[in-house]
N, C-alpha and C positions, 0 to 999 in steps of 0.2 A: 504494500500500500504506500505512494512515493509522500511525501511530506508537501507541502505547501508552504515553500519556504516565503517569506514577506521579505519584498525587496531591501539589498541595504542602502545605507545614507539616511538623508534624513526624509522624511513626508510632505507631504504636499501642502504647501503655506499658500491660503487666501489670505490674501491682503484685501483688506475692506479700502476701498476710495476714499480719499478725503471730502469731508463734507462741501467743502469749498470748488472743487473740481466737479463732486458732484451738481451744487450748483448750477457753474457755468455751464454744465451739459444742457439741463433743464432749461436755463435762460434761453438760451437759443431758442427755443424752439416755443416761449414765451413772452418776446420781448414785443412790444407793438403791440401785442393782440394774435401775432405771424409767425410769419419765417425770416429769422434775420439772414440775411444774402450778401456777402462778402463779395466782392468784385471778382469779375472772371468766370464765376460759376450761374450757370441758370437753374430755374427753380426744381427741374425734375432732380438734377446731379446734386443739389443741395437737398432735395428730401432726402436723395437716398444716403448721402452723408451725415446729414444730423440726427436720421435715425439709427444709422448703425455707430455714430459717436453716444446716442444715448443709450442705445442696446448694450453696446457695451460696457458703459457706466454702469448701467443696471444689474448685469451680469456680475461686476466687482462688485457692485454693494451687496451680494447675494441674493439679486430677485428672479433668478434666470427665467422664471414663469415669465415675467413682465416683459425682460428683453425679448423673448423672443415674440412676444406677443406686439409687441414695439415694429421689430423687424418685417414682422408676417404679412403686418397692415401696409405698412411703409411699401412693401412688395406688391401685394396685392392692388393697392390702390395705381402705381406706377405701372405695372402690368396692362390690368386693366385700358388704361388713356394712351398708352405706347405701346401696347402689342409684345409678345412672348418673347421676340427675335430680337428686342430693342438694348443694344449695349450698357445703357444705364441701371436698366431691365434686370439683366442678369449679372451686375456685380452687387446689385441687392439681393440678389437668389443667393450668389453665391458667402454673401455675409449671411443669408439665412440658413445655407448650410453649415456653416461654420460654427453659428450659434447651435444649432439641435447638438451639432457633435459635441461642443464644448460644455453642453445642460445634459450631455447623457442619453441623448434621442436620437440614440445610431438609427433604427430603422428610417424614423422622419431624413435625417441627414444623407441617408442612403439614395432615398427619392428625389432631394432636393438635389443631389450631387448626378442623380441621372440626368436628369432634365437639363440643368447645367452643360453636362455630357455633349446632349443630345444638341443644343443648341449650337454650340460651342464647334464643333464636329459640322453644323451646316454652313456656319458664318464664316468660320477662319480655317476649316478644314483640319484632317486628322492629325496634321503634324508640326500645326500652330505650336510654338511651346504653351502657349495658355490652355492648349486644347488636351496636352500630355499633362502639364501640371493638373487639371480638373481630371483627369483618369487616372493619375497617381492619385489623387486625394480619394478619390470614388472606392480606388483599390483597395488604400488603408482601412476606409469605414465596412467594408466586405468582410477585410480581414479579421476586422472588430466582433464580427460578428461571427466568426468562423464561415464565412463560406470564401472556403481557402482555392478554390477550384477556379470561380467566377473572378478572385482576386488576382489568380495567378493568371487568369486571360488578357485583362488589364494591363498589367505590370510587364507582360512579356512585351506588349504592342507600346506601349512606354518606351522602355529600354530601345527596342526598334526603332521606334520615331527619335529616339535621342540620339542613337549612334547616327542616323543618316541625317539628321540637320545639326547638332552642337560637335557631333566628333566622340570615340572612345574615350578621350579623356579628361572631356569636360566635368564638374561635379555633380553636374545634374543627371549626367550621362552615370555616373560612379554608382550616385546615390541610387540612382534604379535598381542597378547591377545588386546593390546591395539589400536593397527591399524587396527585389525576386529570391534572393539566396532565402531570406526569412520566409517566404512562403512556401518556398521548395521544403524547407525542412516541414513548418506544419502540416507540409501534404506526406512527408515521410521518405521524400524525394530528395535522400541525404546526400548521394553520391553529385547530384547536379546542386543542389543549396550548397555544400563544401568547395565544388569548385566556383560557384560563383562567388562566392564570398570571399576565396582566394584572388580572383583577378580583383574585387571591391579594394581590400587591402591594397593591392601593390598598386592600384590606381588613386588612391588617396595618398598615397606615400608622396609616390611620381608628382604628383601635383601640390602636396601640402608639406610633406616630409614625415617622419615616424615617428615626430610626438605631439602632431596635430589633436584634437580632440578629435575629427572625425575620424583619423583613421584609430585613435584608440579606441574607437567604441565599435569600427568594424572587426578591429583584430579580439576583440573582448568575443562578439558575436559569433567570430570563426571558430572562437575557442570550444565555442557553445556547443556547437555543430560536430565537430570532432570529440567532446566528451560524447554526445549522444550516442556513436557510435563506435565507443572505447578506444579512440585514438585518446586516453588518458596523458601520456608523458608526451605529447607535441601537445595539447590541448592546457597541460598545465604549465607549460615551459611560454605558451602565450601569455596567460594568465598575469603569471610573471613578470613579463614586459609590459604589460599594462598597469602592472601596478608600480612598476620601478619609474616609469613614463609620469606617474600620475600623482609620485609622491615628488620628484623632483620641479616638473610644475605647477603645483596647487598646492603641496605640501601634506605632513601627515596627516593635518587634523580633519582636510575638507572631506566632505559627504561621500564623494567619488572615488578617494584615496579609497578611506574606509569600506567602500563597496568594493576595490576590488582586491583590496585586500581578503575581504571577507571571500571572493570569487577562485581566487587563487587557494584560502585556504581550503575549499572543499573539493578545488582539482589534488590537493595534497593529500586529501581523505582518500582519495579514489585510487593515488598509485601507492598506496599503505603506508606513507609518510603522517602516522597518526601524531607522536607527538609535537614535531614540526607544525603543521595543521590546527592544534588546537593551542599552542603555545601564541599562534595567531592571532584566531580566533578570540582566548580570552584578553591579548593586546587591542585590538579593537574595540572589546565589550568596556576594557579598563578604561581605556580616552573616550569614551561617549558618555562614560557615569562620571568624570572627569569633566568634560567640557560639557557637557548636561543635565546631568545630574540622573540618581536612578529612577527616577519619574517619569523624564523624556521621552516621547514614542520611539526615536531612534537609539536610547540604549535596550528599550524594552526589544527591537526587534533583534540588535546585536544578539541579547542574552537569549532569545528563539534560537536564533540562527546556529548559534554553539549548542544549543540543546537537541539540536537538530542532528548536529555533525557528530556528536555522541551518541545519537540512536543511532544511526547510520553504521559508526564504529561500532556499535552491539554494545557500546556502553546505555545500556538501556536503564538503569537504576539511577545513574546521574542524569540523564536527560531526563527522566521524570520528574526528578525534583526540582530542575531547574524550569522545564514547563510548567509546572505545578505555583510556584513562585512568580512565572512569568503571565499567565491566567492570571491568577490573585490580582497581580498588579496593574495590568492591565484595564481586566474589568474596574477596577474602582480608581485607575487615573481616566484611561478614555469612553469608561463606562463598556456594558456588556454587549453593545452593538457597533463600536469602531470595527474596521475589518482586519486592525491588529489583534484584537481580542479573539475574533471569528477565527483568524488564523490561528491562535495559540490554542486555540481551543483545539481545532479542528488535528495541530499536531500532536496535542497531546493526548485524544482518542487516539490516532494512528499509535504512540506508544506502549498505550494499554492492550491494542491488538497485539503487539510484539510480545507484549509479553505474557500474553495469554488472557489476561482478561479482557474476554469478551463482552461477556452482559453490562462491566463498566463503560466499556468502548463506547456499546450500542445503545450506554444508555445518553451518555454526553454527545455523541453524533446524532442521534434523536433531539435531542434537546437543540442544538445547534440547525439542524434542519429546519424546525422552524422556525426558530428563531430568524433564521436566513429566506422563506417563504415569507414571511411578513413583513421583514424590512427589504427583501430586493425582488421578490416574486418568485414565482414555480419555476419559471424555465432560465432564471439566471444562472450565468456558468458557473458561479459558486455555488449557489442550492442545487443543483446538478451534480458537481466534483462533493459535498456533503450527503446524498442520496446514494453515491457508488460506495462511498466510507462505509456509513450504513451498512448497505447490503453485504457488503464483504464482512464484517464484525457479526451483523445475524446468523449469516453461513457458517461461519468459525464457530460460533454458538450454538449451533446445533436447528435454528429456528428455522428452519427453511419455506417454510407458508408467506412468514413475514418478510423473509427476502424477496421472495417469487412476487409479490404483490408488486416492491418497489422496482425490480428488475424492469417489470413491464412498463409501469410508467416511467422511467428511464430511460427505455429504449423508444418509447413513444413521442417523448418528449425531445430526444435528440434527434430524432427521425424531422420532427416536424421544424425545426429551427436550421440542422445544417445538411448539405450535402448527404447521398450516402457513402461517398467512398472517405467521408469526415475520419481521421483512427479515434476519436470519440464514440462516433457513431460505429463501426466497427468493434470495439474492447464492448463498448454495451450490448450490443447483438450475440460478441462469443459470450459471454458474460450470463445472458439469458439462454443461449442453446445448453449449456452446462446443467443452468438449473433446472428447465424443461428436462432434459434428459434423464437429471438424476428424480426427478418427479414423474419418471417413464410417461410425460406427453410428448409423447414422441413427435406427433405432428406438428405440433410448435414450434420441437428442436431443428424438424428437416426442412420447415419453411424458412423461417429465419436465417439459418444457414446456409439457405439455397439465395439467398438476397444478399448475405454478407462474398460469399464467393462472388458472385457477378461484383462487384464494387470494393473489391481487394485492394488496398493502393500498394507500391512497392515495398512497406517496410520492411526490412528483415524480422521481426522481433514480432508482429502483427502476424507473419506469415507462417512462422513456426509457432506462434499458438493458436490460427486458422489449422496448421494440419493434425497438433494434437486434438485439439476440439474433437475435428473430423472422427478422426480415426476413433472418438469414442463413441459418436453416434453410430457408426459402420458396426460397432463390436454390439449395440443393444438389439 
C-alpha cells in the first residue's frame, strides 16, 4: 500500500490584498457612476481589463465565487455585442479560464480552454504560438484531471508546432519536451517519458546552463522517472545534483533546498543507504523546527516525511510513533481537515496495515473517507486513493463483503471520471476481478477482465499483475 507522501518545503501562502489596492480595483469600475477609461484603450478592451483586474483582486481577497462571477459576466456580456470570434472576446475567455482553474473548477476551465482552443485554431491557425500556448494550457487542465491520453494528444501537436516555428531549442520548444515526458510516464509510457525528459535536460542546460532552476526541476523530474523504474543509483546520483545545485544557490534553509534534500534522501532509502538517508532526513526535520518552529505545517510535513522513510525501511514501530505524534499535531495546529492532517492520517492507517492491524487501519481509513467525501466529494482523487486504502485493510481483515461493496464503486467511479487504459483505472478493475473471483462470481471477474485487457497500457509492473490476475481466473 504506497504512502502519500505530502510534498516538501513549505505550503501554499495566500496573501490577502491590501485593502487599499483592493480599493483602487473597485474604484474603477465606480468612479463617475462608469467606467473610468484611461487613454488608448476603448471601452470593450477596458471592460475586459477592469474586470479581470477586479476578478483578480477578488480572487486575493479570497472571494473566488465572486471573481469569477465578475469575469463570466464581463465575458458574457462582450460576447454577446462582438460575436465569439472577437479578439477582445477571447482574452476574457481566456482570463475566464484561468480563473475556474485557479478557484479549482478544472472541468469549467477545461471547456472554457476548449472553446479558446477552438477559436484560436480558426483565427491565427494551428501553429500560432498563442494557438500552442492555449493547447499546452488545455493539456495541463486534462492532465489535472487525469485524462492522461486526451492530454498526451495535445502536448504531442504542441511540441510539433514548436519545433517547426520556434526551433529544438527554444524554451518553449524544451518546456513541451518536458511536459510530454510527465504524461508519458502517467500513461506508464516510461521508456519514451525517460527519454524525453532526457533531451528536456540537456536542452535546458544548452540554453540556460546546469544550475538554472529550470533545468533543476527537469533533472529532479528525470530522477522521478528512473526511480519509477529502479534505475535507483542514476536516479539518486541526480537527486544529488539537484540538491548540491540548490543548496549552493538558495542556500540551506530555502523550501527547495529542503525539498530536495528530503528527494534525495528517499532515493538513498531505495539503494539501502538507510543511515545516510535518515541522518538527512532528520537534518531537515531539525532546520524547519529550527526556522519554524514544531507547529509549522512544513516541519509537520518534514517529520511525515521521515516517518514515512522509516516504514519504508520496515522501521515500522518508529514510524508509528512519529505518525502518531504527527496526526496529534497536526489535527489540533491545522485542524482535522487540512490535507496535511488527511495525509498523516491516511499514512498512518497505511502503517497499521504493515503491521498487521487491520481492523485499526480500516477503522481510521473509514473515518478518513468520509471525512474526505464531505469536504472534497465522492469522486475526488483523494477520496478515491482513501477508498482503495480501505478496501485493501478490509481484505487483510478478513471482511470481504465490505471490500466487494467498495471495490465496485471504485471501479465505477474511476471508470466514469478517466480514461480506460487510466493505471488507476486498470489497478481498480484487477483489484475487483481478484475479489469477484475469490467470491467465485465469476462472471464479474471475466467481464471486467475482459475490458481491463483491451485497454492495457505498457507498464511493466500493471502487466505482470494483468497476467497473475489472469492466470487465477483461468485456474477457477
Amino acid at each position: 500500500m504506497p504512502f502519500s507522501f505530502s510534498p516538501g518545503g513549505g505550503g501554499d501562502v495566500h496573501n490577502s490584498m491590501s485593502a487599499s489596492i483592493f480599493g483602487s480595483v473597485v474604484q474603477a469600475h465606480t468612479i463617475h457612476g462608469g467606467i473610468h477609461l484611461p487613454g488608448g484603450l476603448g471601452l470593450p478592451e477596458r471592460i475586459a481589463q477592469d474586470a479581470a483586474d477586479l476578478a483578480r483582486g477578488l480572487l486575493e481577497y479570497g472571494a473566488a465565487e465572486a471573481a469569477v462571477e465578475v469575469m463570466a459576466t464581463a465575458h458574457r456580456v462582450l460576447r454577446d455585442k462582438r460575436g465569439d470570434r472577437d479578439l477582445v472576446v477571447l482574452t476574457a475567455l481566456e482570463t475566464l479560464g484561468d480563473l475556474f482553474s485557479e478557484s479549482g473548477r478544472a472541468g469549467e476551465a477545461v471547456e472554457a480552454q476548449r472553446d479558446l482552443l477552438e477559436a484560436r485554431r480558426a483565427i491565427l491557425g494551428r501553429h500560432h504560438e498563442e494557438t500552442l500556448q492555449t493547447a499546452g494550457n488545455l493539456a495541463v487542465a486534462l492532465w489535472q484531471l487525469g485524462e492522461y491520453e486526451s492530454s498526451r494528444a495535445l502536448e504531442e501537436e504542441v511540441l510539433e508546432g514548436r519545433e517547426r516555428v520556434l526551433g529544438p531549442d527554444h524554451p518553449n520548444t524544451i518546456a513541451a519536451r518536458d511536459n510530454l515526458a510527465s504524461t508519458y510516464a502517467a500513461l506508464g509510457r516510461w521508456s519514451d517519458a525517460i527519454e524525453k525528459a532526457r533531451q528536456a535536460v540537456a536542452g535546458f542546460e544548452r540554453v540556460f546552463g546546469p544550475e538554472h532552476p529550470k533545468t533543476t526541476a527537469a533533472t529532479a523530474s528525470l530522477a522521478t522517472h528512473l526511480a519509477r523504474v529502479g534505475s535507483h543509483d542514476e536516479a539518486s546520483e541526480l537527486f544529488r545534483q539537484v540538491w548540491q545545485v540548490r543548496r549552493r544557490t538558495l542556500g540551506e534553509e530555502h523550501s527547495d533546498t529542503l525539498r530536495a534534500a528530503g528527494n534525495f534522501a528517499a532515493s538513498l532509502w531505495q539503494t539501502g543507504q538507510y543511515a545516510r538517508a535518515r541522518k538527512i532526513e532528520q537534518e531537515v526535520l531539525d532546520r524547519r523546527r529550527a526556522k519554524f518552529g514544531p507547529d509549522h505545517p512544513d516541519t509537520i510535513k518534514a517529520a511525515m516525511n521521515l516517518a514515512g522513510s522509516l516504514a519504508e525501511a520496515g522501521e515500522l514501530t518508529d514510524a508509528l510513533v512519529l505518525l502518531e505524534d504527527t496526526y496529534r499535531d497536526s489535527s489540533r495546529v491545522l485542524g482535522p481537515h487540512d490535507q496535511v492532517t488527511t495525509t498523516a492520517q491516511a499514512n498512518l492507517g497505511t502503517v497499521l496495515w504493515q503491521l498487521g492491524r487491520f481492523d485499526e487501519a480500516a477503522e481510521l481509513q473509514r473515518d478518513l473517507l468520509e471525512k474526505l467525501r464531505r469536504t472534497l466529494g465522492d469522486d475526488d482523487l483523494d477520496t478515491l486513493a482513501a477508498m482503495a486504502s480501505l478496501i485493501t485493510s478490509l481484505q487483510s481483515g478478513g471482511r470481504y463483503d465490505d471490500a466487494r461493496g467498495f471495490a465496485d464503486e471504485l471501479w465505477r467511479r474511476l471508470r466514469e471520471q478517466f480514461s480506460p487504459d487510466n493505471p488507476s483505472v486498470i489497478s481498480a478493475g484487477l483489484e475487483l476481478v481478484q475479489m469477484a473471483a475469490q467470491q467465485s462470481d465469476m462472471a464479474t471477474a471475466r467481464e471486467v477482465l475482459a475490458l481491463v485487457r483491451e485497454n492495457l497500457p505498457e507498464d511493466p509492473e500493471l502487466r505482470a499483475r494483468f497476467a497473475a490476475v489472469e492466470r487465477v481466473v483461468a485456474q477457477r
